[in-house]
C-alpha positions as CSV (number, residue, x, y, z in Angstrom):
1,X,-38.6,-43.6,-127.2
2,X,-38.6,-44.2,-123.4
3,X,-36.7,-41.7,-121.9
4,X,-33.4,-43.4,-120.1
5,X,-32.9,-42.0,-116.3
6,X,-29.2,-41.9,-115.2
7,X,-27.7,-42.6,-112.1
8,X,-27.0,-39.0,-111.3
9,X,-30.6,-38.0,-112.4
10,X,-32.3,-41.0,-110.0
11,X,-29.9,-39.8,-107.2
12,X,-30.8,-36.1,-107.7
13,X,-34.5,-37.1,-107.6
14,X,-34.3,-39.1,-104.4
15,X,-32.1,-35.9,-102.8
16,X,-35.1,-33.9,-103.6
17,X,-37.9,-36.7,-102.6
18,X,-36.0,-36.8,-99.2
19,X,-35.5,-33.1,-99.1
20,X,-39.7,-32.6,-99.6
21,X,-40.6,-35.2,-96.9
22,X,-38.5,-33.6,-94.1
23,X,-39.6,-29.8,-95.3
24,X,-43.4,-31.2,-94.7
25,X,-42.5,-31.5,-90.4
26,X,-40.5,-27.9,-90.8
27,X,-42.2,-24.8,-90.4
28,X,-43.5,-22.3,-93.5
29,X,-40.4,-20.0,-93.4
30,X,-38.2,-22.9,-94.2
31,X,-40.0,-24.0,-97.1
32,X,-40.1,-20.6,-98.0
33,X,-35.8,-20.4,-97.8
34,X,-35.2,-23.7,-99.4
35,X,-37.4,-22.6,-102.2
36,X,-35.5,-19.0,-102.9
37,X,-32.4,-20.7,-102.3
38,X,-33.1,-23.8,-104.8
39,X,-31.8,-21.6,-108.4
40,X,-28.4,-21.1,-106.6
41,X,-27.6,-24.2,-104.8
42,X,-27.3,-28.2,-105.8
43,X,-29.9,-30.2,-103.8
44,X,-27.7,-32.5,-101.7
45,X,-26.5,-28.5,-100.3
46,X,-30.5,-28.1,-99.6
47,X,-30.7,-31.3,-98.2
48,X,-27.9,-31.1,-95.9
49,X,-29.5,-27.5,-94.6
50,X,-32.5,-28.9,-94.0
51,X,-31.3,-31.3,-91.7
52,X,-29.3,-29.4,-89.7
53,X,-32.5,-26.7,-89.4
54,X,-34.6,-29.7,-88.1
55,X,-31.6,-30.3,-85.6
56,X,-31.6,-27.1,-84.4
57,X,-35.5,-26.9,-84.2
58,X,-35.6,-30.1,-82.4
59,X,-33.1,-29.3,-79.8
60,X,-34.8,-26.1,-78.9
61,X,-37.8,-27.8,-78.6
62,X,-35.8,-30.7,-76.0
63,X,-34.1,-28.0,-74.0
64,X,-35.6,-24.7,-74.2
65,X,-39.4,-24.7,-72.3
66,X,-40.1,-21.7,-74.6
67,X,-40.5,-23.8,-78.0
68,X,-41.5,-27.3,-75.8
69,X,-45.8,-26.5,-76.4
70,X,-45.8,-25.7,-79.7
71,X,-45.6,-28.2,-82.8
72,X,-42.6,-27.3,-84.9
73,X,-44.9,-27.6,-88.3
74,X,-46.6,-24.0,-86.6
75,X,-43.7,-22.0,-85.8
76,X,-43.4,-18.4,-87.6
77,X,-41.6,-15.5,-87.4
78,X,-42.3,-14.9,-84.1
79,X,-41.5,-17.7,-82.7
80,X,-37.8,-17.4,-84.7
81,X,-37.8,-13.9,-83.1
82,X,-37.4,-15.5,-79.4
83,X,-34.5,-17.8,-80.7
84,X,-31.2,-16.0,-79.0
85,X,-27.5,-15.5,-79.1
86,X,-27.3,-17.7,-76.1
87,X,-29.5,-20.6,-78.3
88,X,-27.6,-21.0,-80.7
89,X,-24.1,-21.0,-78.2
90,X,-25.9,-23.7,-76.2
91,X,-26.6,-25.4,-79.5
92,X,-23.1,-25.9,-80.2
93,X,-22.2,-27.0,-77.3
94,X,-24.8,-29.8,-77.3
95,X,-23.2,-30.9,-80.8
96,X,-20.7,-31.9,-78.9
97,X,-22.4,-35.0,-77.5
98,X,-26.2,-36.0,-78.1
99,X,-28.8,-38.8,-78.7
100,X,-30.4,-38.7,-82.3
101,X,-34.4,-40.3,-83.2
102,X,-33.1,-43.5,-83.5
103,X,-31.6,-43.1,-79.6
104,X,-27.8,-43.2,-81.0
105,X,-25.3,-41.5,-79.5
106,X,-23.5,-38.5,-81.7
107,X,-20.9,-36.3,-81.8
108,X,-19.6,-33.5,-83.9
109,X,-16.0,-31.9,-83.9
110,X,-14.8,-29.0,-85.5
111,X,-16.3,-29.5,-89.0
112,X,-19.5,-30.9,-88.1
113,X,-20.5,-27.8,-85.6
114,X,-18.9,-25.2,-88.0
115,X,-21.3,-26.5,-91.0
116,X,-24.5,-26.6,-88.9
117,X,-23.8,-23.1,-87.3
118,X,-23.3,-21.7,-91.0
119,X,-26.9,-23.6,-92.2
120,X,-28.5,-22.0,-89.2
121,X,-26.6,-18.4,-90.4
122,X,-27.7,-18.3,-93.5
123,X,-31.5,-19.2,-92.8
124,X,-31.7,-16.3,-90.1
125,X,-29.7,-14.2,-93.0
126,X,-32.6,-14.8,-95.4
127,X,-35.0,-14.1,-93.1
128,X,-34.0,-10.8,-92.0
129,X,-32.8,-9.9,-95.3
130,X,-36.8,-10.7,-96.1
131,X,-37.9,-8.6,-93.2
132,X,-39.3,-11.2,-91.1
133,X,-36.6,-10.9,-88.4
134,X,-36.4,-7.3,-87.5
135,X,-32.4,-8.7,-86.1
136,X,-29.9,-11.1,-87.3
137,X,-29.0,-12.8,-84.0
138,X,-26.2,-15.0,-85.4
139,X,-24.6,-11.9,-85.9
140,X,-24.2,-11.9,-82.6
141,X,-22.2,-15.6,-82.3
142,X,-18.8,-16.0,-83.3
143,X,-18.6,-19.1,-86.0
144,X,-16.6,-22.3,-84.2
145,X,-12.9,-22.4,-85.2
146,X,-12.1,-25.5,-87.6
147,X,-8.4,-26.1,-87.6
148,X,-6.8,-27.1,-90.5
149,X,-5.5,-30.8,-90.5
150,X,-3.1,-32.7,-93.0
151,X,-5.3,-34.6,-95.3
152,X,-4.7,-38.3,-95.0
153,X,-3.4,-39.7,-97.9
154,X,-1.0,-42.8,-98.9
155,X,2.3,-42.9,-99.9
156,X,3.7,-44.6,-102.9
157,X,5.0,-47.9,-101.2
158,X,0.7,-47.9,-99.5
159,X,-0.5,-47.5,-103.1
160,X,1.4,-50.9,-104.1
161,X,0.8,-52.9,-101.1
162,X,-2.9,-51.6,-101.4
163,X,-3.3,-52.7,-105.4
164,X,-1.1,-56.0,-104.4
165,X,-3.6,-56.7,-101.6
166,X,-6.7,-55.8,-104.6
167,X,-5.0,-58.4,-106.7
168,X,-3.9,-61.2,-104.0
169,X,-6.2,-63.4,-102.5
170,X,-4.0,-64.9,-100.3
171,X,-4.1,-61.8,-98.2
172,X,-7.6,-62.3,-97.3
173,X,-9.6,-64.2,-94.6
174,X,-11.5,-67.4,-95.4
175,X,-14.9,-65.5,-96.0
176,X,-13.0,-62.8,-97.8
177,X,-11.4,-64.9,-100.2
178,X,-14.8,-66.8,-101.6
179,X,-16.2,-63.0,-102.7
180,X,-13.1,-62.3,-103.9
181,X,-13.1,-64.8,-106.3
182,X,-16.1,-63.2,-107.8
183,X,-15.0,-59.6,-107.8
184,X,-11.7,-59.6,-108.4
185,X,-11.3,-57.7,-111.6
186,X,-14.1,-55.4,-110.6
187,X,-12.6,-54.5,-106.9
188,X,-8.8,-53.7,-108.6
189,X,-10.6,-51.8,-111.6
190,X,-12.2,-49.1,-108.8
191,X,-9.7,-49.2,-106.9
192,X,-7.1,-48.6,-109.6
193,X,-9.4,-46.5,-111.4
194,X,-10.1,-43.7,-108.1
195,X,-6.5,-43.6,-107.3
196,X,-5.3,-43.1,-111.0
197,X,-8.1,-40.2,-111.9
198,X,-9.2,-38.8,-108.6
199,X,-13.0,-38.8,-109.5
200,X,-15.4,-39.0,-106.5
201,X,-16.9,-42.2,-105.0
202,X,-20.3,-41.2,-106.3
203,X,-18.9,-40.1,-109.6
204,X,-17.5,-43.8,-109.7
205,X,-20.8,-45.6,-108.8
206,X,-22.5,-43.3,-111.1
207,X,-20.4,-44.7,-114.4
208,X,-22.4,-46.2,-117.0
209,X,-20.4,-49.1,-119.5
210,X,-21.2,-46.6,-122.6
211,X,-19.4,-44.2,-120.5
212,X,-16.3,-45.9,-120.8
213,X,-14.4,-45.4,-124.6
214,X,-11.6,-48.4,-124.8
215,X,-10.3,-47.5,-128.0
216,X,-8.8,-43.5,-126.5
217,X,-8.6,-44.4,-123.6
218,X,-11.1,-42.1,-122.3
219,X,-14.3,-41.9,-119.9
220,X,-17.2,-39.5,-119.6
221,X,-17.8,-38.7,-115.6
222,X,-21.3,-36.8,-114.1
223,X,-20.2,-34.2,-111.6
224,X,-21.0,-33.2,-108.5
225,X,-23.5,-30.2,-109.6
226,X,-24.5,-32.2,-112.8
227,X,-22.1,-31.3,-115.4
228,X,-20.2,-33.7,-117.1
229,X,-16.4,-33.8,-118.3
230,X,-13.8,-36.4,-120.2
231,X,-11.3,-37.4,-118.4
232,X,-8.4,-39.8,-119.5
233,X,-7.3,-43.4,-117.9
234,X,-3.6,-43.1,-117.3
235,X,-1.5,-45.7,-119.2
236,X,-1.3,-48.1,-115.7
237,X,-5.3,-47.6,-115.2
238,X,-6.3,-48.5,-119.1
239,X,-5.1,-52.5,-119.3
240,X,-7.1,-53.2,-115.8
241,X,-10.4,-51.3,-117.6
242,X,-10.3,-53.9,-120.2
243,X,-9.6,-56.8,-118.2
244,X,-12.7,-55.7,-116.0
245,X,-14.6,-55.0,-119.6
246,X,-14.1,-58.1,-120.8
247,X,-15.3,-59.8,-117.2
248,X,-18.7,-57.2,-117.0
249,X,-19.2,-58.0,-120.6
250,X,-20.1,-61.2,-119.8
251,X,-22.5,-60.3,-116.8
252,X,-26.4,-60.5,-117.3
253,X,-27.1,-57.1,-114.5
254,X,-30.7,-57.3,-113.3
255,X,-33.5,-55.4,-114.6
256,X,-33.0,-51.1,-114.2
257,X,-29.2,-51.9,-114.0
258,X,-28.1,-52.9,-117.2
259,X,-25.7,-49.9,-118.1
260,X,-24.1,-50.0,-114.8
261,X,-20.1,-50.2,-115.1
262,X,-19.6,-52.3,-111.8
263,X,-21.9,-54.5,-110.2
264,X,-22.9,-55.7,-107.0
265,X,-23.2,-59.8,-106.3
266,X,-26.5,-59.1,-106.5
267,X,-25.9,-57.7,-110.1
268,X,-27.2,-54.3,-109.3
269,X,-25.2,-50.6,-109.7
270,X,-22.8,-50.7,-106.9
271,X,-23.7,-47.7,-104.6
272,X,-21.6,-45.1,-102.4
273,X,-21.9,-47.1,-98.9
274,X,-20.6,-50.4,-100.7
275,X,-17.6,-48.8,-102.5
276,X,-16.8,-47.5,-99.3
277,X,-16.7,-50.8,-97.6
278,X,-14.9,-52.5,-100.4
279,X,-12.1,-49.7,-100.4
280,X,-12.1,-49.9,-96.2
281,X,-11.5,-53.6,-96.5
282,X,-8.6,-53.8,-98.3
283,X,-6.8,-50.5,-96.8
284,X,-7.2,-51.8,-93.7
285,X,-4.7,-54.7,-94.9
286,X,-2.6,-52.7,-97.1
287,X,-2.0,-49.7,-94.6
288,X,-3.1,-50.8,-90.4
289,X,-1.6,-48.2,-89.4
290,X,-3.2,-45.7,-91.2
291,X,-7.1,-44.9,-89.7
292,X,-10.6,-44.1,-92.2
293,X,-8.9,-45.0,-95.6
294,X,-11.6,-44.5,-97.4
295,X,-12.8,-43.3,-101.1
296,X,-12.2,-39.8,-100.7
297,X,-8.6,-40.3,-99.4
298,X,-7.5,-42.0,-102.5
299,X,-8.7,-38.9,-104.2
300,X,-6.5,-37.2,-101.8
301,X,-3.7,-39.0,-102.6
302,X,-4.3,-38.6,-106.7
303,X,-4.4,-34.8,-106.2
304,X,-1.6,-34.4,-104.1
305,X,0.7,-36.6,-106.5
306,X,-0.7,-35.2,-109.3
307,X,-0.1,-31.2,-107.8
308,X,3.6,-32.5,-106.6
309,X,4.3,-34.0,-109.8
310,X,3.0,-31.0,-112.0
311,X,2.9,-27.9,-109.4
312,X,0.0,-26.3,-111.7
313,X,-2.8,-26.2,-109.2
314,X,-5.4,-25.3,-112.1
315,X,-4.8,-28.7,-113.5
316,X,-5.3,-30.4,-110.6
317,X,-8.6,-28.0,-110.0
318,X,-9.9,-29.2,-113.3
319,X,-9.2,-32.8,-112.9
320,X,-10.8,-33.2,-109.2
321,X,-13.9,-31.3,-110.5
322,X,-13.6,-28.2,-108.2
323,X,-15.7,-25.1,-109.2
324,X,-13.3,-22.8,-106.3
325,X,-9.6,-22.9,-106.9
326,X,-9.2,-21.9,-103.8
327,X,-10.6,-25.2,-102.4
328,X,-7.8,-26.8,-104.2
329,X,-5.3,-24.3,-103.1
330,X,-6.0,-24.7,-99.4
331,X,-5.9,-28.7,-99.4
332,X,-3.2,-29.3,-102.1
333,X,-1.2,-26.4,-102.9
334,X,0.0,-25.6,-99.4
335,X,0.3,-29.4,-98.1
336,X,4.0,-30.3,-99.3
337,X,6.8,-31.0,-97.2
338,X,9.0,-31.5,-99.8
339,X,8.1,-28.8,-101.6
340,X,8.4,-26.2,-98.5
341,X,12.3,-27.9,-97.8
342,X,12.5,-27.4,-101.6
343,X,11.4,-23.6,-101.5
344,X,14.0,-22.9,-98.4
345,X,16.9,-24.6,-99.8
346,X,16.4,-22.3,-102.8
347,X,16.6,-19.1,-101.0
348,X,20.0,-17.1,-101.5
349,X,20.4,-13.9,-99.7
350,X,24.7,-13.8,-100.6
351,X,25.2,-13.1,-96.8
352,X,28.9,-14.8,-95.9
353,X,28.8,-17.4,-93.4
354,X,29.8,-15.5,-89.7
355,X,33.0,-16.8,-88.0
356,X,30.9,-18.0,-84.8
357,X,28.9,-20.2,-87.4
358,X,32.0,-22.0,-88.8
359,X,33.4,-22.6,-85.0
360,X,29.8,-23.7,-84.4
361,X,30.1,-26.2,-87.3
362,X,33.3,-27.3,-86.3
363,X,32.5,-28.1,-82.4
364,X,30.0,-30.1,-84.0
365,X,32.2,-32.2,-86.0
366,X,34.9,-33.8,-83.8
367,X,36.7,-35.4,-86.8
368,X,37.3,-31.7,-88.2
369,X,38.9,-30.3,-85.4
370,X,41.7,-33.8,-86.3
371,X,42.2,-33.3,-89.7
């Protein structure tokens, strides 16, 4: 029997195909990293520090006449031994605004600088850790601040008018209205089924038809590192699964895609980028005033109902996949107005109200001071 490749595995192996081809420009030493690193990491986190090496590499070698002669492909540990303190400063700096290959203008904030200063950090790490750096210079450069910002979510009267627009042609332009005709049932069932589980855009696109159990109601999702979990369709999600069932049932999907949950008009495994686009399109109806609706903020919204609803952070851990609880805690746990004004109102220190409070109260209140 032919061994069947699953939509995680085929990802994972083109993550790893387009890891190898950019490690073949990059010099020894970062082959040499990715490889020790490779037992301890998942390989989109390989992939993604990989790329921000080559940035780094290929800024130096734009701006800094020290690393413009040589090829990057012959770079060694002496050449990492002229990088400085001052580089790497520079470097972030030039995040802030700069031209990629392709001659398209960039730019990172906050996040974006933070996570490419901490991929060039750990590579110098390794490498004096390995001896070939006799100092750490990133040591030496304080990591950019990334403030905290309320994650963008919807509110219940956005999650109707969101699921109404899913469901209601009408609300559509001309162009719109002749695809939705044709993915109806399969736009509301991802939609419906992200913001009534909270499982990741990829986790979605990655969901076979066998995955999928009907009859209890339940679904087997690949996570992010490759391990898999059950997870349950709540009692709203479950009747729009089977009315999109019964639809994909009938759907001949092109060769390679037959197991594939939802389908493309092309009949091929929808993928991340066009589940994106879908979701975009219909929030951008459903809630204008609301910016970047996208996949991963309808996870957002699942977890933060979800925590409200329960306050047991460890649930809501289990059910969005996260390995840290801590990663939970700092985006849900601590995110609740409600809950804060709850938390106050319940305080009771049995101090009497001062006389200068009541006058207060009363100079406050016209009608009071007349009764």
């Amino acid at each position: 029997m032919a061994y069947k490749t699953s939509y995680s595995d085929k990802r994972r192996m083109e993550i790893v195909e387009h890891t190898r081809s950019l490690l073949s420009e990059m010099p020894n030493d970062v082959y040499d990293y990715i490889l020790a690193i490779s037992d301890s990491t998942q390989p989109l986190t390989r992939l993604g520090y990989v790329r921000d090496l080559k940035l780094f590499f290929t800024y130096l070698q734009k701006e800094n006449p020290k690393f413009s002669t040589k090829p990057m492909l012959a770079w060694t540990s002496d050449d990492f031994a002229l990088i400085t303190a001052r580089d790497i400063t520079m470097f972030l700096d030039y995040l802030t605004l700069y031209f990629n290959e392709a001659d398209e203008m960039l730019s990172n904030h906050e996040l974006g600088k933070q996570r490419k200063f901490y991929s060039v950090r750990a590579f110098f790490k390794w490498m004096y850790k390995q001896q070939k750096l006799k100092n750490d210079v990133t040591a030496l450069v304080d990591a950019p601040k990334r403030h905290e910002k309320p994650i963008l979510r919807l509110d219940i009267e956005e999650v109707k008018r969101l699921l109404k627009t899913v469901a209601d042609v009408e609300a559509l332009s001309g162009r719109q209205k002749a695809f939705h005709r044709l993915t109806a049932a399969r736009d509301l069932a991802m939609v419906t089924l992200l913001l009534g589980t909270g499982i990741r855009v990829s986790e979605c696109a990655g969901l076979d038809i066998d995955d999928v159990n009907l009859e209890n109601g339940s679904f087997l999702v690949t996570r992010k590192g490759g391990n898999q979990a059950i997870l349950y369709l709540p009692d709203e999600v479950l009747p729009v699964m089977r009315d999109y069932m019964d639809v994909r049932m009938e759907i001949e999907a092109a060769p390679g895609d037959e197991q594939a949950l939802f389908l493309s008009l092309q009949k091929r495994r929808m993928n991340i980028r066009s589940i994106q686009n879908m979701v975009k399109k219909y929030a951008a109806i459903a809630a204008p005033l609301k910016k970047r609706i996208s996949p991963h903020k309808l996870r957002s919204t699942f977890g933060t109902n979800l925590y409200n609803e329960t306050g047991d952070i460890y649930l809501v851990a289990d059910q969005l996949g996260h390995s840290d609880i801590n990663t939970t805690r700092r985006h849900y746990a601590a995110m609740s107005e409600d809950r804060r004004r709850m938390a106050a109102s319940h305080v009771h220190l049995g101090i009497e109200p001062r006389a200068k409070d009541a006058q207060d109260d009363t100079a406050e209140n016209p009608d009071t001071e007349n009764e």
